[in-house]
C-alpha positions as CSV (number, residue, x, y, z in Angstrom):
1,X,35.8,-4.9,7.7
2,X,35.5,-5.8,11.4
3,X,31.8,-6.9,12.5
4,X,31.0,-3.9,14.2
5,X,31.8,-2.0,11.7
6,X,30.0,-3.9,8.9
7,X,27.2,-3.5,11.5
8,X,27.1,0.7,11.9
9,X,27.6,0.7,8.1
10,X,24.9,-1.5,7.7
11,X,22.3,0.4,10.0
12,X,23.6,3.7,8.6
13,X,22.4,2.4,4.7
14,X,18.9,1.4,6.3
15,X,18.4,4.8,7.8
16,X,20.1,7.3,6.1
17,X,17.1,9.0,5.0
18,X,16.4,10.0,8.7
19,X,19.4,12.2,9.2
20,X,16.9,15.1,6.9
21,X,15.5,16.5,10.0
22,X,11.6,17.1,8.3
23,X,11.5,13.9,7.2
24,X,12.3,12.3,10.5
25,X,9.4,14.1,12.0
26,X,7.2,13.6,9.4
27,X,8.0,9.6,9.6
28,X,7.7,9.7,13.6
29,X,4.1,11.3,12.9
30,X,3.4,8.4,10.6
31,X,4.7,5.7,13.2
32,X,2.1,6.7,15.1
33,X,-0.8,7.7,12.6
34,X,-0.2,4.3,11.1
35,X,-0.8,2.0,14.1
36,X,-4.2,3.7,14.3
37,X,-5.2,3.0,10.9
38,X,-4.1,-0.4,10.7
39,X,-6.7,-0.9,13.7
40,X,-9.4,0.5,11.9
41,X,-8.7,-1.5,8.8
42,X,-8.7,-4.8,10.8
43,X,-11.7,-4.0,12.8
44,X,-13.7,-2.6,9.9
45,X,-13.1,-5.5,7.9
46,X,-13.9,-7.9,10.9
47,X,-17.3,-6.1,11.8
48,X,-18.5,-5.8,8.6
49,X,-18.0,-9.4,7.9
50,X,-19.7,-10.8,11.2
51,X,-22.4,-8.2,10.5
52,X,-23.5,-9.8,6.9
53,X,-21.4,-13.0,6.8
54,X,-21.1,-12.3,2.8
55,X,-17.5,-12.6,1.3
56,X,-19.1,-10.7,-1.5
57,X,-20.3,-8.1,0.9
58,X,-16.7,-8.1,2.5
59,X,-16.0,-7.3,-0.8
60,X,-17.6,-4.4,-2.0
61,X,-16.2,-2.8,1.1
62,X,-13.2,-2.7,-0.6
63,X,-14.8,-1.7,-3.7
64,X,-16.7,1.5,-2.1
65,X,-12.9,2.8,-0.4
66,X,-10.8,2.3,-3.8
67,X,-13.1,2.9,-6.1
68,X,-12.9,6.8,-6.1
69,X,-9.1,6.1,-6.3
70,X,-10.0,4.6,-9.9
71,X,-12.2,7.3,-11.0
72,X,-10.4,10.2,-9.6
73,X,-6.7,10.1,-8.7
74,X,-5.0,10.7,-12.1
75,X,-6.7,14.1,-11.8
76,X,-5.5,14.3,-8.1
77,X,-1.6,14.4,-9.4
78,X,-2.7,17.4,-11.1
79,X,-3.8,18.8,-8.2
80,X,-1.0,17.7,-5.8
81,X,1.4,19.3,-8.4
82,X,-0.8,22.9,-8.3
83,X,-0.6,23.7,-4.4
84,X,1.8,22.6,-1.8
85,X,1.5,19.4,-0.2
86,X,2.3,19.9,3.3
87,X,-1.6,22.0,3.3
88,X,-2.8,19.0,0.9
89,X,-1.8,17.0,3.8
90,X,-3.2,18.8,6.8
91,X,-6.5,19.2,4.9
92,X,-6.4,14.8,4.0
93,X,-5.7,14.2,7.4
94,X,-8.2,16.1,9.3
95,X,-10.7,14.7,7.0
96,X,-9.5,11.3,7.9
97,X,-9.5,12.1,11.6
98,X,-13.4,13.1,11.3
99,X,-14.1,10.2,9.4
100,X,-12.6,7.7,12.3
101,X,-14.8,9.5,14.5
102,X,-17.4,8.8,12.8
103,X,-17.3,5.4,12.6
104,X,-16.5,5.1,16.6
105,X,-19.5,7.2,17.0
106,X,-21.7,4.8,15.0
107,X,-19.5,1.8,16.9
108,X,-20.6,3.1,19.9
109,X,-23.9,3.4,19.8
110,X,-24.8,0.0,18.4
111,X,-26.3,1.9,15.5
112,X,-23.9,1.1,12.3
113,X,-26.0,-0.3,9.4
114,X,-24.1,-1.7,6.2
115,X,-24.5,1.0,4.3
116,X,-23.7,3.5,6.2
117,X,-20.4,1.8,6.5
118,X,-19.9,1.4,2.8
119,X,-20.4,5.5,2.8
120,X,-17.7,5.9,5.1
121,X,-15.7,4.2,3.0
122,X,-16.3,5.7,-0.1
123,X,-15.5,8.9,2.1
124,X,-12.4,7.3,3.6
125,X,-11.5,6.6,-0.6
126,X,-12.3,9.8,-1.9
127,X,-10.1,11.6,0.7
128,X,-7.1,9.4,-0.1
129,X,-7.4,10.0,-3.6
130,X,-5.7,13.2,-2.8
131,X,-3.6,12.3,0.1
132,X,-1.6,9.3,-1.1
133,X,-0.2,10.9,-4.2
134,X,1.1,14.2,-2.0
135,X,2.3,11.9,0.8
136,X,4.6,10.2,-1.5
137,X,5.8,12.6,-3.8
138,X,6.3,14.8,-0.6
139,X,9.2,12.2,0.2
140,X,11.4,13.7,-2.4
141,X,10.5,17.5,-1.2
142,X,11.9,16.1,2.0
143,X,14.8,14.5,1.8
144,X,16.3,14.6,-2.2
145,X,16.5,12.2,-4.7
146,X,19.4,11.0,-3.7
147,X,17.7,9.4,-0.2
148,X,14.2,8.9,-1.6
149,X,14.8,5.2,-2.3
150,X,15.2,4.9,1.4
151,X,12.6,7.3,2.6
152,X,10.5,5.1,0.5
153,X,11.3,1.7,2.2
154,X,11.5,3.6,5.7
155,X,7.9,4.7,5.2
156,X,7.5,0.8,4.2
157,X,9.0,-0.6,7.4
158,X,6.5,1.7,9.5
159,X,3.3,0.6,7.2
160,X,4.5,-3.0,7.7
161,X,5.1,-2.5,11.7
162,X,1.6,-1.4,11.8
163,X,0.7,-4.1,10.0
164,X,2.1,-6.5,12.5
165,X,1.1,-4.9,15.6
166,X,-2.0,-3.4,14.8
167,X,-3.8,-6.3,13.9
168,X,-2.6,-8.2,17.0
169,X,-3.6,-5.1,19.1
170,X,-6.7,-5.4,17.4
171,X,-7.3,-8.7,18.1
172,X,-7.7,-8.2,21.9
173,X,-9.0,-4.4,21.9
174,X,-11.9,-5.9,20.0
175,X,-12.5,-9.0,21.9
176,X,-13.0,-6.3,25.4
177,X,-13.4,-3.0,24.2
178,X,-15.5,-4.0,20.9
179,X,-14.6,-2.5,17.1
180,X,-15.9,1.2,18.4
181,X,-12.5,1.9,20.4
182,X,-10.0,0.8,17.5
183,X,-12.3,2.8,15.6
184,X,-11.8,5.9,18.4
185,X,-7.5,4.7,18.7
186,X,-7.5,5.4,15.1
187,X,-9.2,8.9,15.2
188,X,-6.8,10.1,18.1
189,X,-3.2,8.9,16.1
190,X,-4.2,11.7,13.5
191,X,-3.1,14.2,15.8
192,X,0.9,13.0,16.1
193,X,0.5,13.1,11.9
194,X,-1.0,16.7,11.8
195,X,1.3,17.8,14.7
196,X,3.9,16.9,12.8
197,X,3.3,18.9,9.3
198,X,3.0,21.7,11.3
199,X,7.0,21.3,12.8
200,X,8.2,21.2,9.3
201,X,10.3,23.6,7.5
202,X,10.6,22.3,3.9
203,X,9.5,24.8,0.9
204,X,7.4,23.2,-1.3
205,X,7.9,22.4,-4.5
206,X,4.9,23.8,-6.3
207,X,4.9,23.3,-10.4
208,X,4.8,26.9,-12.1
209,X,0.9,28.0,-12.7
210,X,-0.3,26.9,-15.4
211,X,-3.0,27.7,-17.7
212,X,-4.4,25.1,-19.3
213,X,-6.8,22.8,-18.0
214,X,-6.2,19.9,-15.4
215,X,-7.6,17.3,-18.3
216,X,-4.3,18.2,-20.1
217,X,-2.2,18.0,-17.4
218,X,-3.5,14.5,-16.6
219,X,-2.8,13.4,-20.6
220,X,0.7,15.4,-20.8
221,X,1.7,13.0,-17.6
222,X,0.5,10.0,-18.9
223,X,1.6,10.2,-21.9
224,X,5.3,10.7,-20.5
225,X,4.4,7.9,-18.5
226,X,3.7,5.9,-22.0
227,X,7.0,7.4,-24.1
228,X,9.5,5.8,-21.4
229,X,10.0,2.5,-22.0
230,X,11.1,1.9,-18.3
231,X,7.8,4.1,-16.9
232,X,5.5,1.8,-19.3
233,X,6.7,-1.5,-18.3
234,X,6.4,-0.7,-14.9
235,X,3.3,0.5,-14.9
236,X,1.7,-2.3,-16.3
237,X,3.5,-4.9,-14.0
238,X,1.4,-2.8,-10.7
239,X,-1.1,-2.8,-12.7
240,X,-1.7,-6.4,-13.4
241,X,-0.1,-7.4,-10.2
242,X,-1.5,-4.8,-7.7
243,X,-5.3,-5.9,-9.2
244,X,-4.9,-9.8,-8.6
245,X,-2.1,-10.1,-6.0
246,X,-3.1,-7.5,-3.3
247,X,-6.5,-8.6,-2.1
248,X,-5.5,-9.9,1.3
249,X,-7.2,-8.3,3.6
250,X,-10.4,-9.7,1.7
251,X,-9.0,-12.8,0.9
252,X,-7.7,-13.7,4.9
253,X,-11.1,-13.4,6.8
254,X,-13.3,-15.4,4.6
255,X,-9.8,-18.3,4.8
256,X,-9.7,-17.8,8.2
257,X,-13.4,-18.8,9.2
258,X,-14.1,-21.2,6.0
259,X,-10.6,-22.8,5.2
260,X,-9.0,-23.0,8.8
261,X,-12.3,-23.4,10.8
262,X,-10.9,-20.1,13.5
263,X,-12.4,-17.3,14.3
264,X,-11.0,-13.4,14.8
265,X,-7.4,-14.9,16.7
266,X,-6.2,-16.2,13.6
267,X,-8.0,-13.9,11.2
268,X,-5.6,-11.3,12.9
269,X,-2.6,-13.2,13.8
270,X,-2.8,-14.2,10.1
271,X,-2.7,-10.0,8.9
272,X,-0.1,-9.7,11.8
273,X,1.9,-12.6,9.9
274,X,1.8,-10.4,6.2
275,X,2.6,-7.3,8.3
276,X,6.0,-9.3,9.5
277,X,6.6,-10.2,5.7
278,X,6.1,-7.0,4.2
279,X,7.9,-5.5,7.2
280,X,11.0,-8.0,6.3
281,X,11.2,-7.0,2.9
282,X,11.1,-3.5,3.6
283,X,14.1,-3.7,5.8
284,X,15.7,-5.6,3.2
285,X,14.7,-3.0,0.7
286,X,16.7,-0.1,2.4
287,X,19.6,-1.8,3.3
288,X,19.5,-2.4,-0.7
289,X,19.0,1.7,-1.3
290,X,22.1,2.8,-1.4
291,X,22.7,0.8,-4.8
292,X,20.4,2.4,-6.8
293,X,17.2,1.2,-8.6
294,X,17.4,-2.5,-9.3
295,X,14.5,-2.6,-12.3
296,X,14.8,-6.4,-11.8
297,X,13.6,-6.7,-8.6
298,X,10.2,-6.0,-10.1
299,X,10.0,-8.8,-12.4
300,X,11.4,-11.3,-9.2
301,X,9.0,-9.8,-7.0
302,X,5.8,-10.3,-9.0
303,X,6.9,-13.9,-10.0
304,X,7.7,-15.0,-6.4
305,X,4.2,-13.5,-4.6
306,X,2.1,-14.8,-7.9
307,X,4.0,-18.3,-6.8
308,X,3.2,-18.6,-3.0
309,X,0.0,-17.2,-3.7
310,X,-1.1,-20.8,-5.7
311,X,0.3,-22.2,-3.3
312,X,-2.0,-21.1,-1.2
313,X,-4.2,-23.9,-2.2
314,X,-2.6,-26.3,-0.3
315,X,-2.1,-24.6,2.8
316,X,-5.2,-26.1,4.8
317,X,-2.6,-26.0,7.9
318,X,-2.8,-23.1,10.2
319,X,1.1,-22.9,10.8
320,X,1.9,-23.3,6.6
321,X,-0.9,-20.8,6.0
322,X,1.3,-18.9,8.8
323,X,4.2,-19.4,6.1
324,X,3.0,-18.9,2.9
325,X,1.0,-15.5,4.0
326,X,4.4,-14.3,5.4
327,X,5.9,-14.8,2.4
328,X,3.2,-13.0,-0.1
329,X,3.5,-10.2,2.7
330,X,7.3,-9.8,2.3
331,X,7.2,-10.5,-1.8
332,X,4.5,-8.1,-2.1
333,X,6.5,-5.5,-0.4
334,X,9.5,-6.0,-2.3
335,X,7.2,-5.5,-5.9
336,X,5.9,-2.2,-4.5
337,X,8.5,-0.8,-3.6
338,X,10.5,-1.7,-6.7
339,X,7.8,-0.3,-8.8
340,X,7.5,3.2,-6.2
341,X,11.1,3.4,-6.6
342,X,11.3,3.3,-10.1
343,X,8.5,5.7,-10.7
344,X,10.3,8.0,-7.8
345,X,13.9,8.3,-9.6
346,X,12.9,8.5,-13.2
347,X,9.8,11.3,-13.3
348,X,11.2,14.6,-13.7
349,X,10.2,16.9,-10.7
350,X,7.8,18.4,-12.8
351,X,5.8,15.4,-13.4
352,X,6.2,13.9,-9.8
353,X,2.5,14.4,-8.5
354,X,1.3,13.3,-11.8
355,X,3.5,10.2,-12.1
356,X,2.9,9.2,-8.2
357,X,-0.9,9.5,-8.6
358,X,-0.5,6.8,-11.4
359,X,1.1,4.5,-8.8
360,X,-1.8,5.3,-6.4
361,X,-3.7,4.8,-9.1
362,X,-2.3,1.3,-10.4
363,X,-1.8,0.1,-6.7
364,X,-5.1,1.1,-4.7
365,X,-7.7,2.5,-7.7
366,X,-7.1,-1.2,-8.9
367,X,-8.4,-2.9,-5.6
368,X,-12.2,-2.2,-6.2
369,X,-12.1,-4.4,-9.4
370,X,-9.5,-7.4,-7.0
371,X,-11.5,-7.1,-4.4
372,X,-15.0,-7.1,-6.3
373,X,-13.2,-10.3,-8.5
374,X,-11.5,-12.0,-5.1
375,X,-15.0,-12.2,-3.7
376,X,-16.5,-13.4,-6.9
377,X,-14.4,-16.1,-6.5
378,X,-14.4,-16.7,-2.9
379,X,-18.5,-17.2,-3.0
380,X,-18.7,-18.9,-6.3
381,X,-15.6,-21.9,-5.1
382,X,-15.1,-21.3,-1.6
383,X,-12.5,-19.2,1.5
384,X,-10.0,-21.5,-0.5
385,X,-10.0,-20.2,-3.7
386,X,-9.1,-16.3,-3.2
387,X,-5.1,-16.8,-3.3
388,X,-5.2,-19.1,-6.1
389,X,-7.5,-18.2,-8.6
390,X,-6.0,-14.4,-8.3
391,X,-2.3,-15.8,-8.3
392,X,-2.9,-17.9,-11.8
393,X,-5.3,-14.8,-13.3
394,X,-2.2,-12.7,-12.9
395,X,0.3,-15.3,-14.3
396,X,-1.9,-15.5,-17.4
397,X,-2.2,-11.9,-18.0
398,X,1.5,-11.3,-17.4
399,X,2.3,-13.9,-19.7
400,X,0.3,-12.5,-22.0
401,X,1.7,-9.0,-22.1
402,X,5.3,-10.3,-21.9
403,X,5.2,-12.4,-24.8
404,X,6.8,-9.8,-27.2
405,X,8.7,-8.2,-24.4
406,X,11.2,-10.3,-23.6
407,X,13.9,-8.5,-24.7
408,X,13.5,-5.7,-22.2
409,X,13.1,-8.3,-19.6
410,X,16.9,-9.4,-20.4
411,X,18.1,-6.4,-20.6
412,X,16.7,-5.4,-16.9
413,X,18.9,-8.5,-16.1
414,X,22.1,-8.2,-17.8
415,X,21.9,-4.7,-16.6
416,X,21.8,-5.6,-13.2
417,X,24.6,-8.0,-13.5
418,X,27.0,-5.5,-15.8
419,X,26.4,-2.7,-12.3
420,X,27.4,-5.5,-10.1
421,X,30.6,-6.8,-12.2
């Protein structure tokens, strides 16, 4: 095949999801929405750090946004599977719009106070308990099964580009503007998101009433979740991997100021460098979709990112610390949305909300107990220790769990190879 050719069939692969006409105006809302929050994020994390100058108290910011996403999103499927999501999500994202306007308002004013903070992010937490699992099982509503794998990774690539640019963005907004207009850019990209949920046409696909309670409905799915070998394994991989691997933007501050001596030019241009990463490995992930679910991407994923992360302890060196978060961002990427994927293409349609509020679940209801343990570490050893002692806590308890389940580990492997030959 000619170049050019190999080129077109090449793009084609990474965006064939965006020839569903919803979907591509659902995802140009997100571009947009996305930038804004990754701002917020950044600047949150930023003020509330120079505010206290407490890794611990950096910390339990994280704790007070996930930690409704622990307690509450496994019932959240339920819900997400009642009622159609395209309302779900107009209702989550005006909340989220009010709650950014909040914070600008306190910004502005001069009047924020660490605890009113930590309520907005319990607020900010309890609203995406709801709106993560019905964004992502809306994906399949949107564009089929057969193009989900790649709606998945295209949603990635547009995370990750925020990730890049909005913490650069960030960087100088803050440094003339102050946090309160990131805080007020954020507010305003909600309307391109909720703008865009009105323009789409897609029927829901609302489970059948039922009537017993939501307390079933949360076992029923877990337990299916439990019965399927594939489903299981998965599960516990994010689990274990999402708690100890995914505390960066708690972990980069405290390095930045403690470990490299810099203030909030490389604490940003660091996040910026994970944002290029993770938005490398999402483009490799879609040019991948069309092949199908690779189960042992997972398992290469989660080795490689636990790797560079002890690794970490050796990067004293602004441009290697450059490096080596580049590469946790890209190996992160590539675990999350091998685990997504899987979750996406082997619950039954009647499970999806249920099944994808387990992966919110695993992935952000874990952070409050990485972050709270990433800070732990961070004020008991020092900025240098967050990578590490989270990369070699993971190892152990992976080893641990895969010590009688090696077997399924080679099969995921000679499986892979017997597709390929």
């Amino acid at each position: 095949m000619p170049p050019t050719e190999r080129a077109v069939s090449m793009l084609g692969a990474i965006f064939s999801s965006l020839k569903h006409r919803d979907f591509r105006i659902f995802w140009i809302g997100q571009c947009v929405s996305l930038m804004g929050t990754w701002m917020q994020r950044t600047a949150l994390i930023w003020l509330v750090y120079t505010m206290t100058d407490s890794p611990f108290l950096v910390g339990l910011v994280g704790v007070a946004q996930f930690l409704p996403m622990l307690l509450f999103t496994l019932f959240a499927g339920a819900v997400v599977d009642r009622f159609p999501k395209r309302k779900i999500l107009i209702v989550t994202q005006s909340l989220l719009m009010l709650q950014a306007f909040a914070l600008a308002l306190l910004a502005f004013f001069n009047s924020e106070q660490y605890w009113q903070l930590l309520l907005l992010c319990a607020f900010l937490g309890i609203t995406t308990t709801i709106d993560m699992p019905a964004r992502l099982s809306f994906f399949a509503d949107l564009v089929g099964k057969e193009d989900v794998m790649n709606a998945v990774s295209l949603n990635s690539s547009i995370v990750n580009l925020a990730r890049i640019i909005g913490p650069a963005v960030t960087g100088i907004v803050m440094v003339k503007f102050g946090a309160a207009v990131c805080f007020l850019i954020n507010a305003l990209s909600f309307l391109a998101v909720i703008y865009s949920l009105t323009r789409i046409e897609t029927k829901d696909s609302v489970a059948p009433p039922q009537k017993r309670d939501m307390l079933e409905e949360v076992k029923e799915g877990l337990a299916y979740i439990k019965n399927d070998e594939t489903l299981y394994l998965n599960a516990v991989f994010l689990a274990i991997v999402s708690t100890f691997a995914m505390n960066s933007e708690v972990i980069i501050p405290v390095f930045a100021k403690t470990v490299l001596g810099m203030g909030a030019g490389a604490y940003t241009k660091l996040l910026s460098a994970a944002g290029a990463g993770s938005l490398a490995g999402a483009v490799t992930m879609a040019s991948l979709s069309k092949k199908g679910v690779r189960k042992w991407i997972l398992l290469v994923g989660a080795a490689a990112t636990l790797s560079v992360q002890v690794l970490m302890a050796i990067a004293w060196n602004y441009a290697l610390a450059l490096l080596f978060v580049a590469m946790i961002g890209f190996f992160n990427l590539v675990f999350l949305n091998a685990g997504n994927s899987i979750f996406q293409v082997y619950a039954p349609d009647k499970y999806r909300g249920r099944v994808m509020s387990v992966y919110s679940f695993l992935t952000q209801g874990s952070l409050p107990v990485g972050n709270f343990f990433a800070g732990t570490a961070m004020q008991a050893l020092g900025g240098w220790a967050g990578y590490p002692v989270c990369g070699l806590t993971a190892f152990i308890c992976l080893a641990f769990f895969m010590r009688d389940k090696k077997e399924v580990v080679t099969g995921w492997f000679e499986g892979a190879k017997a597709s390929e030959g």
